[in-house]
N, C-alpha and C positions, 0 to 999 in steps of 0.2 A: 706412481699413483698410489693412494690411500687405499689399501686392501680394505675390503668389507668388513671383515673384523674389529679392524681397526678401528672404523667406522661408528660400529657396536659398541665398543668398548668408551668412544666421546660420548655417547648419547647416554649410554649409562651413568659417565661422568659428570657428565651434565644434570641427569637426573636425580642423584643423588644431591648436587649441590642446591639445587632448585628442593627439595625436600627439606633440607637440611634450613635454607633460610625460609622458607615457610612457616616450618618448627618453631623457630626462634623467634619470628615476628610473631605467631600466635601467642608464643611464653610470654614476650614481653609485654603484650595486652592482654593480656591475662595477669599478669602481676600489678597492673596498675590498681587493682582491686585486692587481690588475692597474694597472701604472703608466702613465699618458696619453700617448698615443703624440707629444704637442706640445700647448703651449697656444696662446690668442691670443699671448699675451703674447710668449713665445719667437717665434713666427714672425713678430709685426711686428719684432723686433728684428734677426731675420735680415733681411729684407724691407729694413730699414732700412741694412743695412751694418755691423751692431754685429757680428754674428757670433751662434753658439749653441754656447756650448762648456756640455755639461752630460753625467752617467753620472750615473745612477739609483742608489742603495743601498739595501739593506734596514736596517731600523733596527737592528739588530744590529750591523753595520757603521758607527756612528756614534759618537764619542766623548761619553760622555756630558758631558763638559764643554759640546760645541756644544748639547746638547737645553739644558743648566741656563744655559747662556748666554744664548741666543733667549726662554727663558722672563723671563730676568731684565731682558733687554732691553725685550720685547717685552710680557709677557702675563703679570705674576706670577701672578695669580688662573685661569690655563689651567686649570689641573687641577679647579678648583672650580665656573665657573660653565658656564653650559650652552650657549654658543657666543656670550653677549652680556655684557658687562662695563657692567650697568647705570648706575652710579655715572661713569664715566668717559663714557658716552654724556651724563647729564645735565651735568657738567663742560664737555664740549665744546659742546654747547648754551649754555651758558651767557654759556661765553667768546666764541662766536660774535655771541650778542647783544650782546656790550658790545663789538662791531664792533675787535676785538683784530687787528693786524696779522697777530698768527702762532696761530693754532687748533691746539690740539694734537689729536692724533688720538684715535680713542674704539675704532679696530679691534682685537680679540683675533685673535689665532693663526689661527680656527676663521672670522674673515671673511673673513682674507687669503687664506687656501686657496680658499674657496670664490671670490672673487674671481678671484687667479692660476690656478686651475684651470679651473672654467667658465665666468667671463664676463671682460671686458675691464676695462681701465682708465678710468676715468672717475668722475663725481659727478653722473651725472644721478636722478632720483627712480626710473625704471624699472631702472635699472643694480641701483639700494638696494634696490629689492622683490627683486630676482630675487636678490641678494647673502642677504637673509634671509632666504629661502626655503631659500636651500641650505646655508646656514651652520646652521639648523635640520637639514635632513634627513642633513648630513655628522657632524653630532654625536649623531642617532640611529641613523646606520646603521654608525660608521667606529668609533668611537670615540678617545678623546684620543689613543692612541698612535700610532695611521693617519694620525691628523692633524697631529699634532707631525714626524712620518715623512715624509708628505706638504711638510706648508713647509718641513722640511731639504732636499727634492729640488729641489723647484718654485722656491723664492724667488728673485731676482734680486743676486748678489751681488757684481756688480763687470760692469762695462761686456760685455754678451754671456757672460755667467759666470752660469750657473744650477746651484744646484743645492748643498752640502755638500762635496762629493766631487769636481768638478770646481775649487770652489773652495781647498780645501786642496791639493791639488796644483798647483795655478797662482800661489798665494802661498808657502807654506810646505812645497813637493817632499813631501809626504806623503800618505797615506791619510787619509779623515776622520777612521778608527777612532784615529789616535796623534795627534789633537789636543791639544794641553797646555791647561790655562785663560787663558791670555795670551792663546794664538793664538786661541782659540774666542769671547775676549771682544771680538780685534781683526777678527775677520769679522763678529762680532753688530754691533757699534759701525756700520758702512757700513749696513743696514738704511734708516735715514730716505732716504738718496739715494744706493743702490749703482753709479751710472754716475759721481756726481762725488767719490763719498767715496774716497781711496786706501789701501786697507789694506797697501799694502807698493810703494814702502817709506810706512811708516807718517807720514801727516799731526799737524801738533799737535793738532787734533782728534781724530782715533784713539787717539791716547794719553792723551788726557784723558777722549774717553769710555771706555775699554777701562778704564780706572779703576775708574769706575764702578761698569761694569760686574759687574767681580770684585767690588767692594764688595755688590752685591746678591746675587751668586751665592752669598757667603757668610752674607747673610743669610735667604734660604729655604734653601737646601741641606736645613736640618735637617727641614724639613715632610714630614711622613709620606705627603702625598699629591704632592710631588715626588718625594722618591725614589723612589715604585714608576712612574716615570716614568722614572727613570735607570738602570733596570735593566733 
């Protein structure tokens, strides 16, 4: 039989968990409005000596070259699937199993957020539940635009550089809003490794992805469910 204590001890556990996701559901409607006052993320980099240079914008305030960039870059399918890019998750399983040196990544837009926003950096199994949990409830609660809005704030784009707006005035002396498509393809490009990638002055790699990059940009552009994103 289950001693009494023991007893005490689930109910507390229980209690706790039940607090814990009340918490988080409050946060995350609450942020639908309202921008995080700091992540993990930003504050081990401070903690670390990176620094934390980032200002907040509203998405109106964004050029929309950087939304169609980061999508092109990052998440062509953003606008259409529901926070999980199934095809690309079974890809990377795949390539994983055939113990490939370099695994390409399977994350949308919509995990990174929920990632850089409320949990930390890591690849452990609890880190992944909790990352789908919220990548689910940030795409029923936020929607695409909050969210696209959100990873132009939050992202990491250049050694202690977070943010859109912090980083267009630290490479290219401007506002996010007068970004041109070069410049918005040349901060998308730093993405995979924003502390080692140098977007200005610009590495041959930035120029070779920034390429790319536009190359993609003009090929969704035309999709009806990107543009009501760039607007």
């Amino acid at each position: 039989m289950v001693s009494e204590n023991a007893k005490r001890w689930v109910k507390r556990i229980r209690k706790v968990f039940l607090i814990l996701f009340v918490t988080q559901l409050v946060y995350i409607i609450m942020l639908k409005w309202v921008d995080p006052p700091i992540t993990i993320t930003q504050l081990s980099n401070w903690i670390s000596g990176n620094g934390l240079k980032r200002d907040y914008v509203d998405y109106s305030e964004m050029s929309p070259n950087i939304r169609l960039a980061v999508m092109a870059s990052e998440d062509q399918l953003f606008p259409d699937h529901n926070g999980f890019d199934i095809n690309s998750i079974k890809d990377a399983l795949t390539e994983k199993t055939k113990k490939r040196k370099q695994v390409r990544g399977a994350s949308t837009i919509s995990q990174q957020v929920a990632k850089n926003v409320f949990l930390w950096q890591g690849r452990s199994w609890i880190r992944k539940g909790l990352e789908a949990y919220t990548t689910f409830m940030i795409e029923l609660v936020w929607g695409k635009k909050r969210i696209l809005e959100m990873y132009l704030n939050v992202s990491e784009m250049g050694k202690g550089v977070f943010g859109i707006e912090a980083a267009s005035r630290i490479y290219f002396n401007k506002s996010a809003k007068k970004l041109n498509r070069t410049e918005a393809s040349m901060i998308a490009a730093c993405f995979p490794n924003p502390k080692r990638i140098r977007v200005q002055p610009p590495s041959p790699y930035v120029i070779q992805r920034s390429q790319q990059i536009l190359a993609q940009m003009n090929n969704i552009e035309p999709d009806e469910d990107i543009q009501k994103l760039l607007k």
